[in-house]
ROTOR-699803 format. One record per residue (C-alpha): x, y, z. Coordinates in steps of 0.05 Angstrom, whole numbers, padded with zeros to 5 digits, always signed. Each point is the difference from the previous one (the first is absolute). Layout:
XYZ
...
This chain:
-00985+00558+00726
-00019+00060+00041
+00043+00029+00055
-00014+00031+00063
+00029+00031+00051
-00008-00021+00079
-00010+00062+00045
-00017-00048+00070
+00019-00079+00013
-00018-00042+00052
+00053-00042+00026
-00023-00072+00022
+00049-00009+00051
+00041+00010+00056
+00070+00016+00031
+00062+00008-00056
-00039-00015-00054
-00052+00037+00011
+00049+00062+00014
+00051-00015-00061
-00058+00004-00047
-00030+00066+00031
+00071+00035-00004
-00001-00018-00068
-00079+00031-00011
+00029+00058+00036
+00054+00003-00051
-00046+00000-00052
-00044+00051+00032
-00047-00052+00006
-00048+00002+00067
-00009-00067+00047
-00050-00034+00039
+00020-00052+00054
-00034-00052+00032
+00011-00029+00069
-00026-00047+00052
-00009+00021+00072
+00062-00030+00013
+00038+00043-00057
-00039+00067+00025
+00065+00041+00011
+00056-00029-00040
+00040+00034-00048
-00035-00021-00060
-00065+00029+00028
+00032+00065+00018
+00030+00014-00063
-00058-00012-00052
-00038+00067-00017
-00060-00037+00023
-00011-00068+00040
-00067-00050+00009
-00006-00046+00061
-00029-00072-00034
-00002-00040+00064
+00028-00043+00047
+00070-00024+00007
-00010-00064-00026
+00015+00000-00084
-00071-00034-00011
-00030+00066+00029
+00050+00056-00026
+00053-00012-00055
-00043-00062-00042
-00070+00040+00009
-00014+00012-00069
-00064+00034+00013
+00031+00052+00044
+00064+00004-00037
-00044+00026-00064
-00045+00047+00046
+00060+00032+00028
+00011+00021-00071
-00069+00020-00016
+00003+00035+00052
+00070+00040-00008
-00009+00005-00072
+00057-00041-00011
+00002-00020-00087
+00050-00059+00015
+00028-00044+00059
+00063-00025+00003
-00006-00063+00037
+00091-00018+00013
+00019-00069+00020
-00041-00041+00037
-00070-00005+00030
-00047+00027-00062
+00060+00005-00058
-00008-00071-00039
-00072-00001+00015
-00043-00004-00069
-00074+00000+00034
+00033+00068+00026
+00017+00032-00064
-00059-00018-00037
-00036+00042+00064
+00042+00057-00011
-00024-00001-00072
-00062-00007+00005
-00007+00050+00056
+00034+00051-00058
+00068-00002+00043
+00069-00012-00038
+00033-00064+00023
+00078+00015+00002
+00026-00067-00016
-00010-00050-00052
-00067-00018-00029
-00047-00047+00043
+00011-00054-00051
+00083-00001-00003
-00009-00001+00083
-00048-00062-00003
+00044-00039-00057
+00060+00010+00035
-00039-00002+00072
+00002-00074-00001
+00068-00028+00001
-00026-00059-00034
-00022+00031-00060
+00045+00046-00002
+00056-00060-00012
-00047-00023-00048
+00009+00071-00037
+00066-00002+00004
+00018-00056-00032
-00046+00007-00052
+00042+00071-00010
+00059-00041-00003
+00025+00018+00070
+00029-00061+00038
-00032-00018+00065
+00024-00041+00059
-00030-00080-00002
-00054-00003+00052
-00076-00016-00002
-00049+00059-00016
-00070-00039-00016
-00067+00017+00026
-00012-00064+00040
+00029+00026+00075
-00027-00062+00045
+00052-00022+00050
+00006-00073-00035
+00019+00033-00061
+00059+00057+00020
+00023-00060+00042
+00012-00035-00058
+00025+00054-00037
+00055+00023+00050
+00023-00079+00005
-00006+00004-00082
+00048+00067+00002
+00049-00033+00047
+00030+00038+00062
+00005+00059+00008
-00061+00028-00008
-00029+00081-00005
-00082+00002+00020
-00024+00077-00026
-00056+00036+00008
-00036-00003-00066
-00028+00069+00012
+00051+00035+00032
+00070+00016+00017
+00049+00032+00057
+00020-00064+00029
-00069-00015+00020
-00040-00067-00006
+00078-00032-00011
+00034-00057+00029
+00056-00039-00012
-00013-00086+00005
+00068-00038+00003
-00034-00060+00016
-00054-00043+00008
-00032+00002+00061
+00004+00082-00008
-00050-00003-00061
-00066+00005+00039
+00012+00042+00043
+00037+00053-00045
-00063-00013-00052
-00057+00030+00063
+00050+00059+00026
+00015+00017-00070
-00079-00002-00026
-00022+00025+00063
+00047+00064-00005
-00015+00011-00070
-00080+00012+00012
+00006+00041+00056
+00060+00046-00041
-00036-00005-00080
-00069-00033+00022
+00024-00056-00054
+00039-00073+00026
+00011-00020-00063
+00074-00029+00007
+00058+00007-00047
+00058-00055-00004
+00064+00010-00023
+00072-00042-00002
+00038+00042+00055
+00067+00010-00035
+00057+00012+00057
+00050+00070-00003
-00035+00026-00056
-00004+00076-00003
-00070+00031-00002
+00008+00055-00069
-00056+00042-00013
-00007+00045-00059
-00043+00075+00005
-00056+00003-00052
-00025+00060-00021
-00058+00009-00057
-00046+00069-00029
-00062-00012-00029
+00033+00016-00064
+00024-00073-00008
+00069+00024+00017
+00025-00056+00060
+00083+00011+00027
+00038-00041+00058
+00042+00052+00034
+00052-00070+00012
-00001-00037+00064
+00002-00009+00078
+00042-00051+00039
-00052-00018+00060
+00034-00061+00017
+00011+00012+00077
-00054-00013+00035
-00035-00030+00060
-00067-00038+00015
-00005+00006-00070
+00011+00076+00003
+00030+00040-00036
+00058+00054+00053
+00060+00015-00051
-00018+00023-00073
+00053+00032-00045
+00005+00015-00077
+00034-00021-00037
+00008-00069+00016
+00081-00033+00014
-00029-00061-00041
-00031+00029-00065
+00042+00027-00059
-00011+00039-00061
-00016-00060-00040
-00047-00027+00059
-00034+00059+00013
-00025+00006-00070
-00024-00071-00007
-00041+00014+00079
-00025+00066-00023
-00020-00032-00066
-00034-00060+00037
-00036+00052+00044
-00031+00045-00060
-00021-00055-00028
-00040-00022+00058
-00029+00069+00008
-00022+00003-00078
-00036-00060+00008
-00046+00030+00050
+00000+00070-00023
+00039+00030+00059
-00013+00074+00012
+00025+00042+00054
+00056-00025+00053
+00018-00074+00018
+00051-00058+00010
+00013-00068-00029
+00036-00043+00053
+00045-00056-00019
+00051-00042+00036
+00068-00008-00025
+00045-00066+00002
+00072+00005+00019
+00010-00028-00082
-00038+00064-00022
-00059-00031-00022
-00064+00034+00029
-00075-00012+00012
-00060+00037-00002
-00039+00004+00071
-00056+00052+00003
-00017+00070-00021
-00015+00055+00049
-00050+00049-00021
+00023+00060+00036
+00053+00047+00023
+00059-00051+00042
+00016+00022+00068
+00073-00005-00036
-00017+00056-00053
+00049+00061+00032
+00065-00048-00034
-00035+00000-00067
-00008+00081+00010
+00075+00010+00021
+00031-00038-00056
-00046+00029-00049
-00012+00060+00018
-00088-00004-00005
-00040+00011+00053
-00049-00057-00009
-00054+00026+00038
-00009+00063-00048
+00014-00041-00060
-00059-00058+00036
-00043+00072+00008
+00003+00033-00076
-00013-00077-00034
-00063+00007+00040
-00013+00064-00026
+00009-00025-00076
+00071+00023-00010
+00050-00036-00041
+00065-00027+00028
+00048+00044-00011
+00065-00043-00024
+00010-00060-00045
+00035-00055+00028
+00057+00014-00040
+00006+00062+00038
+00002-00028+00063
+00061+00001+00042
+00027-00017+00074
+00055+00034+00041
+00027-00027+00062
-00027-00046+00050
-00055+00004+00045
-00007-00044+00067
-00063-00002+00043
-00004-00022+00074
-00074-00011+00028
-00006+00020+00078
-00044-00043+00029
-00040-00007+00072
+00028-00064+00012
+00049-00048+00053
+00049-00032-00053
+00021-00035+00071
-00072-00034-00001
-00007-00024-00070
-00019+00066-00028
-00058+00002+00041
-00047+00071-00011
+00020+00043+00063
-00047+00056+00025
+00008+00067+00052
+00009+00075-00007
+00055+00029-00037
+00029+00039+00052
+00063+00031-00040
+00002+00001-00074
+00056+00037-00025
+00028-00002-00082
+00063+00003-00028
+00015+00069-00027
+00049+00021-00059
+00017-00067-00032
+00004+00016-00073
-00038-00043-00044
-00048-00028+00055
-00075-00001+00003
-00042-00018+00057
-00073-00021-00008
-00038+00005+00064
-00076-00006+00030
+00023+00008+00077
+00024+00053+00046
+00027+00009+00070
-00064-00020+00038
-00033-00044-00048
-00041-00067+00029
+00027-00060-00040
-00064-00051+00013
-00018-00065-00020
-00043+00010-00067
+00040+00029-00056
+00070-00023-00029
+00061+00015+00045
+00033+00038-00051
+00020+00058+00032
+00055+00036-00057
+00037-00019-00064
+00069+00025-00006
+00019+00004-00068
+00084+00022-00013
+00021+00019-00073
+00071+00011-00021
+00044-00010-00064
+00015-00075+00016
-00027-00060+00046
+00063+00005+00055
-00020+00083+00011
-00072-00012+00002
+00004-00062+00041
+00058+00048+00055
-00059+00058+00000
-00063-00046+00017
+00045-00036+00056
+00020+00073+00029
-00072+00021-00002
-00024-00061+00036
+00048+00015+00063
-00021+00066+00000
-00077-00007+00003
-00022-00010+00066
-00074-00036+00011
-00010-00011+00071
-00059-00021+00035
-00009-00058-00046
+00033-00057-00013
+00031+00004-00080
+00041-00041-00053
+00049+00060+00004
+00057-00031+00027
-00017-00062-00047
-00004+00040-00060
+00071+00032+00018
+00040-00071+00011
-00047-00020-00067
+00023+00053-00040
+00079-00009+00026
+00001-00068-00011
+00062-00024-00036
-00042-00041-00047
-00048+00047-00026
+00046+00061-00004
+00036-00051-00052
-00057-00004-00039
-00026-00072+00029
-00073-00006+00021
-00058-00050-00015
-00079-00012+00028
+00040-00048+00068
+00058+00062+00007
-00032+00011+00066
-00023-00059+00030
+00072-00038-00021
+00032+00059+00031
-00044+00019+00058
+00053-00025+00061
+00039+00058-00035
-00056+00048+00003
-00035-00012+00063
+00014-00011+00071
+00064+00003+00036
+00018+00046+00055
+00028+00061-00024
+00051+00024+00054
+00031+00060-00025
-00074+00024-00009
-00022-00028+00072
+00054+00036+00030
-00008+00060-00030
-00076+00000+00007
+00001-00011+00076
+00062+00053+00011
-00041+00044-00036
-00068-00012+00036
+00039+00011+00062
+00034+00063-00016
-00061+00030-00020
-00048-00023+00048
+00059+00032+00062
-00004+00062-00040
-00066+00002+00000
-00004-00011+00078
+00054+00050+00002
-00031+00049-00035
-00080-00004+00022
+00015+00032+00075
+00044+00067-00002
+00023-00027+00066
+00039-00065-00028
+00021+00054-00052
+00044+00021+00039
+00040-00059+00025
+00049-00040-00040
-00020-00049-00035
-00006-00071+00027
+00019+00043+00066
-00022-00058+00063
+00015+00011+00071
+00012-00079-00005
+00070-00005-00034
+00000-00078+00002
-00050-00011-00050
-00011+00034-00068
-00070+00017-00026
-00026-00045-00048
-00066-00030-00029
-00029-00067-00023
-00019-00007-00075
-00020-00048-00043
+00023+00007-00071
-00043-00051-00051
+00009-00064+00035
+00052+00018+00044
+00011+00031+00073
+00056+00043+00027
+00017+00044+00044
+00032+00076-00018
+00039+00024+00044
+00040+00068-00009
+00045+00047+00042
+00021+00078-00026
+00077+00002+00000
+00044+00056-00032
-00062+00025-00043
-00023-00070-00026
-00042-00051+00027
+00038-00063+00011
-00058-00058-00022
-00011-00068+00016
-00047-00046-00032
-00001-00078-00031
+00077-00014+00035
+00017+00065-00033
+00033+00060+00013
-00008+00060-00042
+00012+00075+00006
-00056+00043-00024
-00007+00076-00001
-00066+00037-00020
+00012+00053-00056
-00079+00023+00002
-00061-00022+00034
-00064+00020-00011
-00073-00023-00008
-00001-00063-00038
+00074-00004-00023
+00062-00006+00028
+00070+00012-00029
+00054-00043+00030
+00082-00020-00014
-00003-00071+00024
+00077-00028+00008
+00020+00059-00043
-00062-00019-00057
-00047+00064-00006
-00076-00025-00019
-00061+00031+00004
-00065-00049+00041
-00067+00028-00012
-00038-00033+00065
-00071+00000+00007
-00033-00013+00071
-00063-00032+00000
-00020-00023+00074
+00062-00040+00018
+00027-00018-00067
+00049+00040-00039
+00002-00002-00075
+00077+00008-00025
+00019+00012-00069
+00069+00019-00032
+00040-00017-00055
+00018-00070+00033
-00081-00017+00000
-00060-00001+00048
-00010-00022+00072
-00056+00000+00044
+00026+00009+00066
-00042-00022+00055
+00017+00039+00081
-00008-00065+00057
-00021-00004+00055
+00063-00005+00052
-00034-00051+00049
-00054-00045-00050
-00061-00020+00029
+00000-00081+00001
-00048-00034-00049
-00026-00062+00012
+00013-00051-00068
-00069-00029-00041
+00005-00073-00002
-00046+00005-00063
+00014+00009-00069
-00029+00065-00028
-00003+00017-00070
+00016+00068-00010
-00022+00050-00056
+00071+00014-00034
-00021+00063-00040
-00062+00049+00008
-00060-00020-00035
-00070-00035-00022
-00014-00065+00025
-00028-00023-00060
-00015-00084+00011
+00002-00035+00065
+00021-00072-00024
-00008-00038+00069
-00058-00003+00050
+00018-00004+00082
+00010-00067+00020
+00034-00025-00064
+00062-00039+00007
+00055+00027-00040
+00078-00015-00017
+00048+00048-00011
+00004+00027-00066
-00067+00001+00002
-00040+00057-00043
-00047+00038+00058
-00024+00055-00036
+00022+00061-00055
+00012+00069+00009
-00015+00052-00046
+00048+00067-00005
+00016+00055-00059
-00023-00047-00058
+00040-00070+00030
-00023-00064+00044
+00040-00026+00047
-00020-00074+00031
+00012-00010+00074
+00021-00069+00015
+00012-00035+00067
+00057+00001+00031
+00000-00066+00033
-00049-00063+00021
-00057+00014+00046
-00074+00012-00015
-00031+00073-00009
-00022+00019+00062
-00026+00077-00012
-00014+00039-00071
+00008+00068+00032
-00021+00036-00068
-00052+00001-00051
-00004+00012-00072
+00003+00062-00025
+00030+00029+00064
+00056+00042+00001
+00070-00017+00041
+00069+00033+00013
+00063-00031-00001
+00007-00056+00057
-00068-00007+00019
-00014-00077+00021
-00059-00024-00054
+00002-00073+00015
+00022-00036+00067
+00025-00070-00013
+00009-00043+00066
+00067-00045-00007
-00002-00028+00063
């Protein structure tokens, strides 16, 4: 076939993505044209392309899935090929065959491998006819409620429901038992139209501490099709992938071959070209099952590239352009191990609920050898309610699992995000787990370990973030007048009483107080007493010895809350009022909005008489639903929202009377 050469690509996306493929066009000396939404109009993505189109509103239906404006963007720019990463437009055939037929080059697979493999249905179909084993479940064409009701009871508890159409945890639900099944049936339909515009339903025998195994596909359009071996994504949450690492603790040499094998096979029978992954789950007993094929580039590529050595993005770029692969399988080797930590906008304290806010303090980890850090945000950036919360993917390679595992934990504590709540903190107690750094880990890993992983006051890192909040806030008093410059510090004409301050750290209140004696500051806080000296203070960080312990707290003020971060974690410190103003208590029962977002269905009407437990409506936020339920008998006295309106975290949206 013909070859070209691509002198300008439009990229049809946004944050990391968006930017990992551009570095690699610049690499290539290859130009770039972005595409944003007003809400994306100066993020790094934007900045760094050689050229950037506004498509629209915030919301995806008017920016990032606006085919129209997509493909004018590139008319316009000149742009021979888009590039469309993960997400939004990438598994989209109706969105290739435009690119074609507008005379732009599609770089992905072919519109008809993305629409075989775009149902999961079918595609289990496929793959069995390929002789690839696939998980017992129910993938017919008849998707009435009567029927997947019977189905699920057929399969026997418990149950997966999938998105036919799509994937990334959305339009998924778990049913353990009967009563759950209609319910789970409308949120999971209902979810998968507004994500794929499709509700066809997938269902599948939901097979307990299995691992989730993927293999990396790559094909020419020379007929030559590799795997470059496989990915352990088995820790996740909400259905979500957050730890990835290659290779995987559970597959050997002689189990690699046969998965890899399964997985060409499966991309042979469709005629896979260009980058993509067959997913499978893996029993403890090593026997393992096809689930779906993804049609694109994986968020989880930058393991694949560390091991191997590829980038995938310029290997994704020259298919496109009519090159042949460069290796044979046979020639294909791995060194080392790879781990990969997604940092999400999210409250691991609040079921993983999507958290948004301004990222007042981003700061990196600098010279850890080995470690790559994929980012779309910067000190600054508005983290809002319409795209995915990903914020970064840290990705640590070293010559075995224990180093690589030691250098991803190290670059977690020293990554400070503050501003917004994160899984950081989660990720590092993930990551450290005894469990998984022996090699043990399974689709439940989380959830059957979550007491371990969540919650719990942490009091060395209490302490230390309200000592440090103190000491840098009377420094700061200190040093903002030249006259208190001059006097010692904590100097009062009051001996009887030492200076101190009310905080509240997380959930809990104290009280610092601190007196300068012999060069230190003698500290009291929580029924403690520490000494503390400060070794440097300046805007934005202070560097203290706490009880002989040097650290170094990077402290953001915003209003009256201080963001802390050190190697012991993040706090948001919060200065209190010394006298509180009373407040008088609400007899009623108020539902509150638990995350920032859409309120997509109002399930009640005013008036209604409800019992707790009840469903009262569903919130919409960076791709997930969340149903509000009632919190206790009464009837619902005030719906203070309406669809499609917009709230913040703890706004009342329904007010239930219980007396």
């Amino acid at each position: 076939m013909t070859q070209t050469s691509f002198r300008k690509i439009l990229i049809a996306n946004r944050g990391e993505i968006a930017l990992r493929v551009m570095r690699t066009c610049r690499a290539m000396g290859i130009a770039t044209v972005a595409v944003y939404s007003d809400a994306d109009a100066n993020t790094p993505h934007v900045r760094f392309a050689d050229e950037a189109v506004r498509l629209g509103e915030a919301p995806v239906k008017n920016s990032y899935l606006n085919v129209e404006r997509i493909l004018e963007a590139a008319k316009l720019t000149g742009a021979e090929a888009i590039h469309p990463g993960y997400g939004f437009l990438s598994e989209n055939a109706e969105f290739a065959e435009a690119c074609t037929a507008a005379g732009i080059i599609f770089i992905g697979p072919s519109p008809e491998a993305i629409r075989k493999m775009g149902l999961k249905s079918p595609a289990r179909k496929l793959a069995a006819a390929a002789g690839c084993p696939v998980v017992p479940g129910y993938d017919g064409e008849t998707q009435d409620d009567e029927t997947l009701r019977a189905e699920i009871l057929k399969i026997g508890f418990p149950v997966l429901i999938k998105a036919s159409a799509g994937g990334g945890g959305k339009g998924m639900r778990v049913v353990r038992s009967e009563h759950e099944i209609a319910d789970a049936i409308e949120a999971a339909r209902r979810e998968a139209e507004k994500a794929f515009g499709n509700g066809a339903l997938l269902l599948e025998k939901f097979i307990e501490t299995a691992r989730h195994v993927e293999v990396q596909l790559l094909g020419d359009q020379h007929d030559n099709l590799v795997h470059l071996f496989e990915r352990d994504c088995s820790l996740q949450r909400r259905h979500q992938k957050v730890i990835e690492e290659s290779p995987s603790p559970a597959v050997d040499d002689e189990l690699r071959a046969k998965m890899g094998e399964a997985a060409v096979k499966v991309g042979r029978a469709i005629n896979y070209s260009n980058a993509g992954t067959v997913e499978f789950i893996l029993t403890s007993t090593g026997e393992f099952y096809f689930i779906e094929v993804n049609t694109r580039l994986q968020v989880e590529h930058p393991v694949t590239e560390a091991i191997t050595g590829f980038d995938l993005a310029k290997l994704q770029i020259e298919i496109a352009e009519g090159k042949p692969l460069p290796f044979s399988q046979s020639e294909l080797k791995t060194s080392g191990h790879a781990i990969e930590a997604r940092l999400y906008a999210e409250d691991p304290d609040n079921s993983f609920l999507p958290a948004t806010g301004t990222l007042h303090d981003w700061r990196l980890p600098e010279s850890v050898d080995g470690l790559r850090i994929d980012a779309g945000v910067e000190a600054g950036s508005e983290i809002g309610i319409y795209y995915d919360p990903m914020l970064a993917k840290l990705i640590a390679h070293a010559d075995d699992r224990a180093t690589a595992i030691r250098k991803l934990s190290y670059a977690l504590r020293q990554l400070s995000a503050q501003g917004v709540t994160t899984n950081r903190d989660f990720l590092i107690r993930l990551v450290e787990h005894p469990a998984f750094v022996g090699g043990e880990a399974h689709t439940s890993f989380i959830t059957e370990h979550l007491d371990e992983l969540i919650g719990g006051a942490n009091e060395q890192l209490n302490q230390a973030s309200a000592i440090a909040a103190a000491m840098y806030l009377q420094r700061s008093w200190q040093t903002a007048d030249s006259l208190l410059a001059q006097i010692p510090p904590s100097y009062r004409n009051n001996p009887y009483r030492a200076p101190s301050i009310k905080l509240k750290v997380g959930e809990q209140e104290t009280e610092v107080a601190w007196q300068f004696v012999g060069g230190k500051f003698e500290v009291t806080t929580m029924g403690t007493n520490s000494t503390a000296e400060i070794l440097f203070c300046e805007r934005g960080a202070i560097r203290l010895a706490i009880d002989g312990i040097q650290r170094e707290f990077r402290i953001t003020e915003v209003g009256e809350k201080l963001y802390v971060a050190s190697s012991l974690g993040s706090s948001v410190v919060i200065r209190l009022l010394r006298h509180p103003i009373p407040q008088s208590a609400d007899s009623s029962g108020a539902a509150s909005s638990p995350m920032p977002g859409v309120v997509l269905k109002i399930l009640v009407s005013e008036g209604q008489q409800v019992s707790a437990g009840d469903a009262l409506l569903i919130l919409e936020a960076m791709k997930m639903e969340q149903t509000i339920r009632a919190a206790a008998d009464g009837f619902v006295e005030t719906i203070k929202v309406q669809t499609g309106q917009v709230v913040s975290p703890g706004d009342v949206l329904v007010q239930v009377r219980t007396d």
